[in-house]
C-alpha positions as CSV (number, residue, x, y, z in Angstrom):
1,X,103.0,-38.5,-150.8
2,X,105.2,-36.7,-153.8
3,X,108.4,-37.0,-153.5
4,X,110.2,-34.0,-153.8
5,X,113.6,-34.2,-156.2
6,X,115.5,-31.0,-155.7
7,X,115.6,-27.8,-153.5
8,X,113.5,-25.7,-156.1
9,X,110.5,-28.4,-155.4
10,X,111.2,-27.8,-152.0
11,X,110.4,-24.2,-152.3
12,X,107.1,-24.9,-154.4
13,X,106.0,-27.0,-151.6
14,X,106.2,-24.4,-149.2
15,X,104.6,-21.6,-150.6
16,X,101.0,-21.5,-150.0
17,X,99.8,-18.0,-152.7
18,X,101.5,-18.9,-155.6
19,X,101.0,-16.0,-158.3
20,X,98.5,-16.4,-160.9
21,X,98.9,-15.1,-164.3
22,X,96.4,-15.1,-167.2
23,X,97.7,-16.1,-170.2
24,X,99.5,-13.7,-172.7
25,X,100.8,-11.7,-169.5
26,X,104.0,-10.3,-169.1
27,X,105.3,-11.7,-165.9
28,X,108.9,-9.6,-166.7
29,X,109.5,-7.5,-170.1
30,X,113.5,-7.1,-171.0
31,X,115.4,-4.7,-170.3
32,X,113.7,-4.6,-166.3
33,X,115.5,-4.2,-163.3
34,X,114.5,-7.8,-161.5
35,X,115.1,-9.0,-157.9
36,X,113.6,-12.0,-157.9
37,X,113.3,-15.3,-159.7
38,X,110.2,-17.5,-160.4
39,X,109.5,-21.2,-160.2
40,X,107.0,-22.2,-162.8
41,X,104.0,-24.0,-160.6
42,X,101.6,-24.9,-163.4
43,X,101.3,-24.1,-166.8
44,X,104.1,-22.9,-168.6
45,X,106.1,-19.5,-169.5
46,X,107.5,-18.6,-172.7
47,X,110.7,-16.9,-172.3
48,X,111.5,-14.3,-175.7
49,X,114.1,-12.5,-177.1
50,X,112.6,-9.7,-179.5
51,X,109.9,-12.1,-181.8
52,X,112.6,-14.9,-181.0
53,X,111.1,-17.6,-179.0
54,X,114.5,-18.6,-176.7
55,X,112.3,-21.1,-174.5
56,X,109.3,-23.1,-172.9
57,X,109.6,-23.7,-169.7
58,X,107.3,-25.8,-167.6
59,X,105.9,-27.0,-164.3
60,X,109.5,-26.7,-161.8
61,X,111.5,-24.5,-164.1
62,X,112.8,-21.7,-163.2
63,X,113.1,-17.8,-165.0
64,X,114.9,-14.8,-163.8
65,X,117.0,-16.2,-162.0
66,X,119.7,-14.5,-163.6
67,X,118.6,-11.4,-161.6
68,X,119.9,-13.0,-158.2
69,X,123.3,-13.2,-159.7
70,X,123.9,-10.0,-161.5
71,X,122.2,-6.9,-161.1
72,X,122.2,-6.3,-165.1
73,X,118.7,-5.7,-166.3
74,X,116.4,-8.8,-167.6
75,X,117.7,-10.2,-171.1
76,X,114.4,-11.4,-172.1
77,X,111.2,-11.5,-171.8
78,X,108.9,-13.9,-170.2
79,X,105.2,-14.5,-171.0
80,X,102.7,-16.5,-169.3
81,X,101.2,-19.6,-171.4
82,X,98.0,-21.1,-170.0
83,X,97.1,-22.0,-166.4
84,X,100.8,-20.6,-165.2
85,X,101.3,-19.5,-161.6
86,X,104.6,-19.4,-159.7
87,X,106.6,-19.0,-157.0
88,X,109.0,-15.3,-156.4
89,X,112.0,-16.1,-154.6
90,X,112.9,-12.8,-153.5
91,X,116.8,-11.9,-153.6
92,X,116.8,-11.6,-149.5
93,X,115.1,-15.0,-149.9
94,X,117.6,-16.5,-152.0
95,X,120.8,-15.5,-150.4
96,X,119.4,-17.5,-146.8
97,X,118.8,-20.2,-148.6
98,X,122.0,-20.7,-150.1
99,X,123.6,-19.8,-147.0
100,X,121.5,-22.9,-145.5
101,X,121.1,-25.2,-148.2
102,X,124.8,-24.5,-150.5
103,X,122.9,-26.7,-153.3
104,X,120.5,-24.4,-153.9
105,X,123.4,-21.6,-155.8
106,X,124.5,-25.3,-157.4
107,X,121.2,-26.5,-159.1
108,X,120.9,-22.3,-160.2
109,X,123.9,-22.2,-161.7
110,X,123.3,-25.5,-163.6
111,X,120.0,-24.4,-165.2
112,X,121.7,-21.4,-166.0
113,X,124.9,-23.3,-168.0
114,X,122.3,-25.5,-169.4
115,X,120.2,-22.5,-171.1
116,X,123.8,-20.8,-171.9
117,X,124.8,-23.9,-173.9
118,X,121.7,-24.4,-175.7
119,X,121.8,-20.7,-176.6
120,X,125.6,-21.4,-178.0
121,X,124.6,-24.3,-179.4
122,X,121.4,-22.5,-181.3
123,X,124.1,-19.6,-182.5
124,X,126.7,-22.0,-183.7
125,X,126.5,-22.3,-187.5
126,X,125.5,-25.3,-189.6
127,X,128.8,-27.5,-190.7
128,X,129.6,-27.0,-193.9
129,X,129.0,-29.2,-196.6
130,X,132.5,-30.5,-198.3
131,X,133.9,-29.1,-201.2
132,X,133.3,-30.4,-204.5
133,X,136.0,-32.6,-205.6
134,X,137.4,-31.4,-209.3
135,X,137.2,-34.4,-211.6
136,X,140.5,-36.2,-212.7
137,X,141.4,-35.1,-216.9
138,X,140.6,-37.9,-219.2
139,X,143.4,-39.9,-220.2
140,X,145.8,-38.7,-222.6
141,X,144.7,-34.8,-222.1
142,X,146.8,-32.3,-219.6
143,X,144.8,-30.9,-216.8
144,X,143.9,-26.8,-217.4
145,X,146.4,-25.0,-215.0
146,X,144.5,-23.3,-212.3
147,X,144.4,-19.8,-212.2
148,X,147.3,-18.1,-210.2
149,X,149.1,-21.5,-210.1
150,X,152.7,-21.4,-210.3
151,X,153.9,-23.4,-213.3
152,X,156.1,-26.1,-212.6
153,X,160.1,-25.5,-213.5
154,X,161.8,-28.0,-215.8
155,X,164.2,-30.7,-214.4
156,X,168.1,-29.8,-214.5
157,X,170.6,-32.6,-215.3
């Protein structure tokens, strides 16, 4: 018997007509009005951004679920890889569960920090690299002034 780890496997389980989708098909396109969410099932589902690829998700993962939350159309667009079915969890759907099962909103909203960090994270830029260190003057020979450096003023006694 498989032992089922989180409420989302729980779902899987219990639908019996998972979706099919041939490869290269547009299971949402950005920019959609969306109502429902989809667990991946087999396969997997390349989520894009424009001709940026923002993800792969596979067997258990989840896309759109975004839609559930905020009624903002879909930010990217998700493509079917090979052998890729899943499960639609309708709004309606949704909203019983969580009203059943509270852990359910929890694991959601944890999938959804987890991509929003890893989208911060692939927008932060690279650290720097250290400036170059000017070279002490030889011995016996004044360093050039900088430019705009003040010049120093002469001890009083």
């Amino acid at each position: 018997m498989t032992q089922i780890r989180s409420y989302l496997e729980a779902l899987m389980a219990m639908d019996d007509r998972p979706l099919p989708f041939a490869e290269g098909t547009i299971v949402f396109a950005a920019g959609a009005l969306g109502r429902e969410m989809y667990i991946v099932r087999t396969g997997t589902v390349i989520l894009r951004s424009g001709t940026r690829k923002l993800e792969e998700v596979g067997p258990g993962g989840v896309i759109g679920e975004m839609a559930l939350i905020d009624p903002a159309p879909r930010s990217a667009t998700a493509i079917a890889g090979p052998d890729c079915t899943v499960t639609t969890v309708t709004e309606h759907t949704f909203q019983d569960l969580v009203k059943k099962i509270p852990g359910l909103a929890l694991e959601v909203m944890r999938i959804i920090t987890r991509r929003l960090r890893r989208a911060n994270e692939a927008q932060r830029p690279a650290p720097r690299k250290p400036a170059a260190r000017r070279k002490a003057p030889a011995r016996g020979k004044a360093a050039a002034p900088r430019r705009g450096a003040k010049k120093p003023r002469p001890r009083r006694r």
